[in-house]
C-alpha positions in Angstrom: 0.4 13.4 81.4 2.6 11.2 79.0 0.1 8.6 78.7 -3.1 11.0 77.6 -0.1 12.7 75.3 0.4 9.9 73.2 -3.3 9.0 73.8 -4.1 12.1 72.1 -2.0 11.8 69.4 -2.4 7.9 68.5 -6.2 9.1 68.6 -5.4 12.1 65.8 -3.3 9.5 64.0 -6.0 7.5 63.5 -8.6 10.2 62.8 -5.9 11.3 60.0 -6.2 7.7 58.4 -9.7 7.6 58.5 -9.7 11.3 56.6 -7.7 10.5 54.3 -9.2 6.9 53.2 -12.4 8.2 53.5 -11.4 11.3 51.2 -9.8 8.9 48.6 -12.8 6.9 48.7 -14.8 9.6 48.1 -11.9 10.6 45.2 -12.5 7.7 43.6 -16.3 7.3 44.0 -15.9 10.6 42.5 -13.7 9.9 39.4 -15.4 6.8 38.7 -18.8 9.3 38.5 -16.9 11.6 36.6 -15.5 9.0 34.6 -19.5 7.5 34.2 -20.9 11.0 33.5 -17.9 11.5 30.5 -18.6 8.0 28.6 -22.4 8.9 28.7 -21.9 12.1 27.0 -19.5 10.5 24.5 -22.2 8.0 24.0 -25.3 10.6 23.7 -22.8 12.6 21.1 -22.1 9.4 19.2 -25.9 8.4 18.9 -26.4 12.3 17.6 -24.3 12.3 15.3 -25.0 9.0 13.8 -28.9 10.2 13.5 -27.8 13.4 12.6 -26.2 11.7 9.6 -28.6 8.8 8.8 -31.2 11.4 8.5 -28.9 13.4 6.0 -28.5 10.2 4.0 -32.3 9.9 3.6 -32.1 13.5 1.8 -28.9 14.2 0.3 -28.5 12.0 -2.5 -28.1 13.5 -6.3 -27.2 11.9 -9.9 -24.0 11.9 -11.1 -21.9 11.0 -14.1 -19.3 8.9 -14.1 -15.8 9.5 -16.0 -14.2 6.7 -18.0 -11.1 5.4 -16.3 -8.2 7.1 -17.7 -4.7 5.8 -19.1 -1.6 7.1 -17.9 0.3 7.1 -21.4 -2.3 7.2 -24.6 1.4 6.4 -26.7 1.6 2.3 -27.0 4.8 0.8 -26.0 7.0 -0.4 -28.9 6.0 -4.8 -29.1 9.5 -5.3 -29.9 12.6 -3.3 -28.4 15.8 -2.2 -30.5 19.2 -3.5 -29.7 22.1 -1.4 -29.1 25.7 -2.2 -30.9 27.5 -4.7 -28.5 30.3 -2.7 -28.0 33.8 -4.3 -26.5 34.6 -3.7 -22.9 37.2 -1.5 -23.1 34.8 1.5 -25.1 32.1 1.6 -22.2 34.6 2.4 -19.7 34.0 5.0 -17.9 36.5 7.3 -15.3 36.9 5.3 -12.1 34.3 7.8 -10.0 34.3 5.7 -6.9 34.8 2.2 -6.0 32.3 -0.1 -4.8 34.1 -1.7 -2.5 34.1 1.0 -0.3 30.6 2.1 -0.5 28.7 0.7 2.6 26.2 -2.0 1.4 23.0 -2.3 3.1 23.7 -5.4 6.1 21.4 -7.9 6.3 21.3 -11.1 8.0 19.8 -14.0 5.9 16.5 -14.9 7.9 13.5 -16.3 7.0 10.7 -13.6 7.5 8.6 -15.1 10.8 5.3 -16.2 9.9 2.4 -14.0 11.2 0.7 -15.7 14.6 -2.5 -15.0 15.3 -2.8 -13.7 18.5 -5.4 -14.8 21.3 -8.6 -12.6 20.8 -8.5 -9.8 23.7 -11.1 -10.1 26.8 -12.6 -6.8 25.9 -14.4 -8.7 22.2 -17.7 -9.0 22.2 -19.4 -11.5 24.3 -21.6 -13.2 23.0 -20.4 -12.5 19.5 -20.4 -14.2 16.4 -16.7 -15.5 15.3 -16.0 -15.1 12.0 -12.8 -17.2 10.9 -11.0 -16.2 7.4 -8.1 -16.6 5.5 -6.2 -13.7 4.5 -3.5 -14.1 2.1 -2.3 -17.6 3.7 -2.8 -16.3 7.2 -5.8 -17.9 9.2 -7.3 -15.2 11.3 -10.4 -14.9 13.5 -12.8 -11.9 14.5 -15.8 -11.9 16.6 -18.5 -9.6 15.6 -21.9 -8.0 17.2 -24.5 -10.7 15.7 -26.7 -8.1 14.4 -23.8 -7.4 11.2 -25.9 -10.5 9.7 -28.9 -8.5 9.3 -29.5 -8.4 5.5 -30.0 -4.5 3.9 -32.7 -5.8 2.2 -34.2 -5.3 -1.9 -35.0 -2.3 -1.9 -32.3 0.4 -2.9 -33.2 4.2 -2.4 -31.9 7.0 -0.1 -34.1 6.2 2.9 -33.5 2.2 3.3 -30.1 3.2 2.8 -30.3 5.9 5.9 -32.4 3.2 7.6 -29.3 0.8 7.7 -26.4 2.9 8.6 -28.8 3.9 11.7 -29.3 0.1 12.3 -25.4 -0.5 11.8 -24.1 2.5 13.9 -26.4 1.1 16.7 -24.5 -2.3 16.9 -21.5 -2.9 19.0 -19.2 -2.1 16.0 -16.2 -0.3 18.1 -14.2 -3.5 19.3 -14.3 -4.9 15.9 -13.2 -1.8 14.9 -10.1 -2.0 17.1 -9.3 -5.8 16.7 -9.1 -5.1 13.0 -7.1 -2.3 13.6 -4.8 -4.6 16.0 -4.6 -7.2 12.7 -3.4 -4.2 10.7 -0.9 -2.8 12.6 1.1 -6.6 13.4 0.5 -7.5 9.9 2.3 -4.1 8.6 -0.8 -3.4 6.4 -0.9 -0.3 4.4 -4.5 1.4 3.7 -5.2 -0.5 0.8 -4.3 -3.8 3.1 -6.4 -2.7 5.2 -9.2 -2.4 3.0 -8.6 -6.0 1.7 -8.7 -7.1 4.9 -12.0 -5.6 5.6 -13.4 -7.0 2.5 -12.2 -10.7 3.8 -14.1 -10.1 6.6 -17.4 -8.5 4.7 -17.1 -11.7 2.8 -16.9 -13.8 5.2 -20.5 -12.6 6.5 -22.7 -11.8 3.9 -20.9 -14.6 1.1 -23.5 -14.0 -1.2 -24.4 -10.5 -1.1 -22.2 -7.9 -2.7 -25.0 -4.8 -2.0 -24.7 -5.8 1.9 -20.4 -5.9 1.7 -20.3 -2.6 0.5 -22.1 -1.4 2.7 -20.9 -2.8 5.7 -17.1 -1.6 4.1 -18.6 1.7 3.6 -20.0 1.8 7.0 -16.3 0.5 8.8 -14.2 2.7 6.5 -16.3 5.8 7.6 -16.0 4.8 11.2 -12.3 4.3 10.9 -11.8 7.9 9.5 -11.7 7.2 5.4 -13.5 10.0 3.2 -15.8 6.6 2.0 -18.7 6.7 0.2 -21.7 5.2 -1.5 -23.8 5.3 -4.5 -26.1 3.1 -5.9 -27.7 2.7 -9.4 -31.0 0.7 -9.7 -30.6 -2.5 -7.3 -26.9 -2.0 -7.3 -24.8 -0.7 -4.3 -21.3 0.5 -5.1 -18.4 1.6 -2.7 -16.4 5.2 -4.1 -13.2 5.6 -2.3 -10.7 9.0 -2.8 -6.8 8.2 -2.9 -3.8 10.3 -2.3 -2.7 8.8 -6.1 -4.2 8.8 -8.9 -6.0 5.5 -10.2 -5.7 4.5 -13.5 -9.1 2.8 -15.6 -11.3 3.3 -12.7 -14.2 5.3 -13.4 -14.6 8.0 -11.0 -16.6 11.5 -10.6 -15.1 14.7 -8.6 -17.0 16.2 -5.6 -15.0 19.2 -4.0 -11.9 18.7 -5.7 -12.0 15.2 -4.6 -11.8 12.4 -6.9 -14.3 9.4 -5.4 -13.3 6.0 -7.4 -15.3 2.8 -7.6 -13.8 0.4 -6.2 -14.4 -3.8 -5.7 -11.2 -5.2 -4.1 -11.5 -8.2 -6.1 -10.6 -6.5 -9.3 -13.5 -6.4 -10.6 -14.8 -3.3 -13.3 -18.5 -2.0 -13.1 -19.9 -0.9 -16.2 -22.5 1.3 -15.0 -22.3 5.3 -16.1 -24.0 7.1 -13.8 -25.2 6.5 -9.8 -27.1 8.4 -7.1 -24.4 9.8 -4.4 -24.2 12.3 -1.7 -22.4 15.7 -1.3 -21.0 15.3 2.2 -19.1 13.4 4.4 -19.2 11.3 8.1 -18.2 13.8 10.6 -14.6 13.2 11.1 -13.5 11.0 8.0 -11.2 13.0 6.6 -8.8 10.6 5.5 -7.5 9.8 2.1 -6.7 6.3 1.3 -3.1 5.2 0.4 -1.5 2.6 -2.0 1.8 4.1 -0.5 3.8 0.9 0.2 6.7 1.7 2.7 7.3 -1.7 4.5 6.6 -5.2 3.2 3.5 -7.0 4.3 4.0 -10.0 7.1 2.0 -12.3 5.3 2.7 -15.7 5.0 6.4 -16.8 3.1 5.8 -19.0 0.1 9.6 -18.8 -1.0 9.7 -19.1 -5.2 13.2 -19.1 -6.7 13.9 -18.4 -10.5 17.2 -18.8 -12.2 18.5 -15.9 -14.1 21.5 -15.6 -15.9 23.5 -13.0 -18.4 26.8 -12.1 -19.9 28.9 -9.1 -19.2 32.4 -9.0 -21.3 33.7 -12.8 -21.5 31.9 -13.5 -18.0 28.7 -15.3 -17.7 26.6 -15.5 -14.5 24.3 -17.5 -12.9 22.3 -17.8 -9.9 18.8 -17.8 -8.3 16.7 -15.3 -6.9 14.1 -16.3 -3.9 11.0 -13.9 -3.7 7.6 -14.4 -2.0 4.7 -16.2 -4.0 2.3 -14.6 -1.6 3.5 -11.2 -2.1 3.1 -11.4 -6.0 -1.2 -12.8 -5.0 -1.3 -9.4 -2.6 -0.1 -7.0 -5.5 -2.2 -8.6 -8.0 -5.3 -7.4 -6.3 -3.4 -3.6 -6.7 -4.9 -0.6 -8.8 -2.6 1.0 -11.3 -1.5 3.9 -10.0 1.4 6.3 -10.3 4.6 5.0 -10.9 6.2 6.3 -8.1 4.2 4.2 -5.9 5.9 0.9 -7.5 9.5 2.4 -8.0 9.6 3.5 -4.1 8.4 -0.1 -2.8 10.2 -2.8 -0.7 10.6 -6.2 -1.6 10.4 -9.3 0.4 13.5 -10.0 2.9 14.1 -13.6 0.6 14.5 -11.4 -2.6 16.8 -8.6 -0.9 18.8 -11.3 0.6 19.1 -13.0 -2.7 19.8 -10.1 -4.8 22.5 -8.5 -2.4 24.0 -12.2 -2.0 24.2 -13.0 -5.7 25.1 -9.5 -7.1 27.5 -7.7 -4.4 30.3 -10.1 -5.6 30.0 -9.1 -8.9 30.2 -5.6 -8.5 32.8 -5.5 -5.7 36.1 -3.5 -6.4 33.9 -1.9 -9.7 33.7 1.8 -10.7 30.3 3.3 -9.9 29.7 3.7 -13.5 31.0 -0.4 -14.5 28.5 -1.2 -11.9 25.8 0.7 -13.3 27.2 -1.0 -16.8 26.6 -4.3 -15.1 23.4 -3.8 -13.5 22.0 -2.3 -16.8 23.2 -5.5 -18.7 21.5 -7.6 -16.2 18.2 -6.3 -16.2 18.6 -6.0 -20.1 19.1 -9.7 -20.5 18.4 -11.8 -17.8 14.4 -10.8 -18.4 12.3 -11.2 -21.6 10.0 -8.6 -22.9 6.6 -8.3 -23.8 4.2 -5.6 -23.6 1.1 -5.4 -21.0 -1.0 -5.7 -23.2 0.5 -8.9 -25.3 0.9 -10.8 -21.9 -2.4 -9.8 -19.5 -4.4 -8.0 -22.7 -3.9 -4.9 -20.1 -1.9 -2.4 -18.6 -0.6 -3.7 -15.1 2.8 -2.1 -14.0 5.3 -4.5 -11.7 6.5 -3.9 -8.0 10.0 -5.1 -8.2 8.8 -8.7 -6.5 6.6 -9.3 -9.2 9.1 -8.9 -12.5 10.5 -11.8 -10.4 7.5 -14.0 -10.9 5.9 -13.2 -14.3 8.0 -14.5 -17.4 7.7 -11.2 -19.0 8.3 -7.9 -18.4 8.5 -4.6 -20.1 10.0 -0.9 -20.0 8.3 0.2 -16.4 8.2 -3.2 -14.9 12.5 -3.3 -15.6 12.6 0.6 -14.6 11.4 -0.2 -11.5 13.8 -3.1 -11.0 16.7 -1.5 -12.0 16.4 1.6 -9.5 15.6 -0.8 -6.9 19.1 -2.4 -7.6 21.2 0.8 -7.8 19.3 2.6 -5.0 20.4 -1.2 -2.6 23.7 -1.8 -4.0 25.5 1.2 -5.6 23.9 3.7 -2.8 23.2 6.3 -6.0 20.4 8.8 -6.1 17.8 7.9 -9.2 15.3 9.3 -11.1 12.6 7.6 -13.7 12.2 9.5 -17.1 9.0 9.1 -18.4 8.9 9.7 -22.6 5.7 9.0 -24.4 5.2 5.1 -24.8 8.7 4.4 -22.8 10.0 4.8 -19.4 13.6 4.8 -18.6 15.4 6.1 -15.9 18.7 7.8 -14.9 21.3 8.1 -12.1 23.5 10.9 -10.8 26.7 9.9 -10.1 29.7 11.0 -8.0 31.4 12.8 -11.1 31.3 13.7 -14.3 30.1 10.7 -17.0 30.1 11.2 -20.8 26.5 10.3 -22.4 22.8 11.9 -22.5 22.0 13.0 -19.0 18.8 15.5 -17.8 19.4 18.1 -15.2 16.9 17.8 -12.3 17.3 19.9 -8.8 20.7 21.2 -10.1 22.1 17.6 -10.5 23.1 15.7 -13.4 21.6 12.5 -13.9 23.0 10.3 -16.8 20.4 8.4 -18.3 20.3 4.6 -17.8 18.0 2.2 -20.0 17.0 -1.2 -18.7 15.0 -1.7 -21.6 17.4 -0.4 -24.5 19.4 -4.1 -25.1 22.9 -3.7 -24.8 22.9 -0.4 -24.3 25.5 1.6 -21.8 25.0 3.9 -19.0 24.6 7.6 -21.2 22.9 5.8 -24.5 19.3 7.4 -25.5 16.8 4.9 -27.2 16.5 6.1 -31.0 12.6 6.3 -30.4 13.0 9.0 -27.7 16.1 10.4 -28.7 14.3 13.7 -29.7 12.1 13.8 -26.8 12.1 15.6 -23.2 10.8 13.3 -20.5 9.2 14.0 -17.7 11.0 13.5 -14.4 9.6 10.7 -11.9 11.3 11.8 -7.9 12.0 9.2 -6.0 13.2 9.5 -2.9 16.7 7.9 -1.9 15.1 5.7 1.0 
């Protein structure tokens, strides 16, 4: 009876393990079916809505007028800027507010920024594919593409060859080179506009002697990556229209929706033409705006520079060198202008934060907040000549802090910038740009109350501070503005 009992149950045992491998085999036969069934209907939706939209594209299309790019300030900047009366130390004292000694300075440990390594392309890139190698701001990369991105667009330029190549494009294995060049962005900290350059390496890279045929292939990724991108084209002449979160500055542009669609060559260059044939409507799903937002620096490749500044403050004269990235100066040259709180809220490169907390924390330790301001100011006063934009590039271009490190001149925005870069690192004070009408200044808010000119802004006063005014104190007005109410540029205190 004991033997057929545990006959019995060794034979149930068994039956159970069967049962349940053959039910997880049919789970997974299931899934995998499921799983099948789901990609296919992605797929089918995908080829829909691509068709759906090519056959829009072969219909949609109306004239429009451009705008003329527009200036931020109409005012011209003064080609030569007043000095202050040198006054003796002991009248630009100020109450001691708060020592600097025993304000926390930012830490930070004096490495060399790692070079960017390209990484092994993943298993899941297109096989066969065509690799496409490039060079992207001193970093060697490589990208393997569907081989049917060569296909030329062709002479012709109207709405229907136009519709006739987005349907060719969408039917390409575009996705993983999609994703790989999202990969490159992400490790190489890349903001949209980055990201955008680093398209247009790639678009180069394949059609080198086609411009018509890199638009469109930058229209055609920018869409599938979720950017509000567009097209328009005027006689043989295919242009890329992009809308950004800030304004651009002397890029013509027309206005669909509320939206502001720029045209846009990421080499810098300007198109003349006044009028092109666009579309009302969008991609399904790109909804995004692009940004010249720049929160973190880009890890491109380190050329370290170094340039030798030197002033005076009282009977003390200082010298030393600042480092700064050479590459990083090449990446904002290829920048729009836009607004200026885009350049005052930037980063610089590790070598040129290094340098300036190394060389400048000394000099200010043990210092009132307001003497360290004084300092600071008389620093970026003297240790930088000035020219105007306009005298030095025959242009308006404002500076990111990095680049008033490179260029032998500056002027009032470009030492604005600077300066609030320096108070915001090493004093830890909350600042504010003032912008007058052909001058931009800026002002701090400091622990107490300090004599001078000062603007109230969210309840707080900030005493105005001049990087441009020579010699001048923290509270001293240029005579130019004296009479004038700027307008208040927020920053934030990160």
């Amino acid at each position: 009876m004991k033997t057929i009992t545990k006959t019995l149950c060794f034979t149930l045992f068994i039956l159970l393990i069967v049962f349940f491998t053959t039910s997880k085999s049919h789970a997974q036969e299931d899934y995998q079916a499921w799983l099948k069934k789901q990609q296919e209907s992605f797929q089918q939706f995908k080829e829909k809505r691509d068709q759906e939209f090519a056959e829009f594209l072969e219909k949609q299309w109306r004239n429009m007028g451009l705008q003329e790019g527009v200036t931020r300030d109409q005012k011209p900047k003064p080609l030569t800027i007043p000095e202050a009366e040198k006054l003796p130390p002991r009248k630009i004292e100020f109450p001691d507010l708060k020592i600097i000694k025993n304000i926390p300075l930012p830490k930070y440990v004096p490495l060399e920024i790692p070079e960017f390594k390209e990484e092994p392309l993943p298993p899941v890139d297109i096989e066969p594919g065509k690799t496409i190698s490039f060079d992207y701001f001193g970093v060697a990369l490589t990208v393997r593409a569907d081989k049917g991105f060569s296909s030329r667009f062709g002479q012709k330029v109207d709405n229907k060859a136009i519709s006739q190549h987005w349907q060719r494009l969408s039917n390409l294995d575009y996705e993983k080179l999609l994703l790989r060049v999202r990969f490159l962005k992400e490790q190489m900290q890349l903001n949209d506009w980055g990201y955008g350059l680093l398209l247009d390496a790639i678009a180069a890279e394949i059609y080198p002697t086609s411009q018509n045929d890199r638009n469109l292939f930058l229209w055609f990724m920018l869409s599938k990556a979720g950017y509000q991108a567009k097209i328009g084209y005027h006689e043989d002449h295919i242009y890329l229209l992009l809308p950004f979160e800030n304004p651009l500055y002397g890029k013509r542009n027309f206005t669909i929706d509320d939206t502001k669609f720029y045209l846009i060559d990421f080499k810098g260059r300007s198109a003349k033409v006044k009028s092109l044939f666009t579309y009302d409507g969008r991609y399904p799903g790109a909804e995004q705006l692009m940004s010249l937002k720049l929160t973190v620096v880009p890890n491109i490749r380190s050329q370290v520079a170094s340039r030798k500044l030197s002033f005076s403050y009282g009977a003390a004269k200082h010298t030393f060198s600042i480092k700064y990235n050479e590459t990083l100066v090449k990446f904002f040259a290829r920048y729009p202008q836009t607004s200026l709180e885009v350049y005052f809220e930037a980063p610089v490169s590790p070598h040129a934060r290094y340098s300036f907390l190394n060389s400048l924390k000394p000099i200010l330790a043990g210092k009132s907040e307001t003497e360290a301001a004084n300092i600071l100011l008389c620093f970026v006063q003297n240790a930088f000549q000035y020219k105007t934009d306009g005298d030095q590039f025959g242009r308006e271009k404002y500076f990111f802090a990095e680049e008033t490190l490179f260029y032998p001149y500056s002027d009032c925005e470009d030492r604005s910038i600077l300066f609030t870069y320096l108070v915001k690192n090493l004093l830890d004070l909350e600042v504010i740009g003032l912008n007058y009408p052909g001058h931009i200044a800026t002002a701090v808010h400091f622990n107490g109350e300090v004599e001078g000119d000062y603007v109230m802004h969210g309840n707080k006063r900030f005493v105005i501070c001049d990087p441009t005014y020579i010699n001048a104190v923290i509270g001293m007005k240029m005579p130019s503005v004296k009479k004038a109410k700027p307008g208040v540029i927020f920053l934030s205190m990160k």
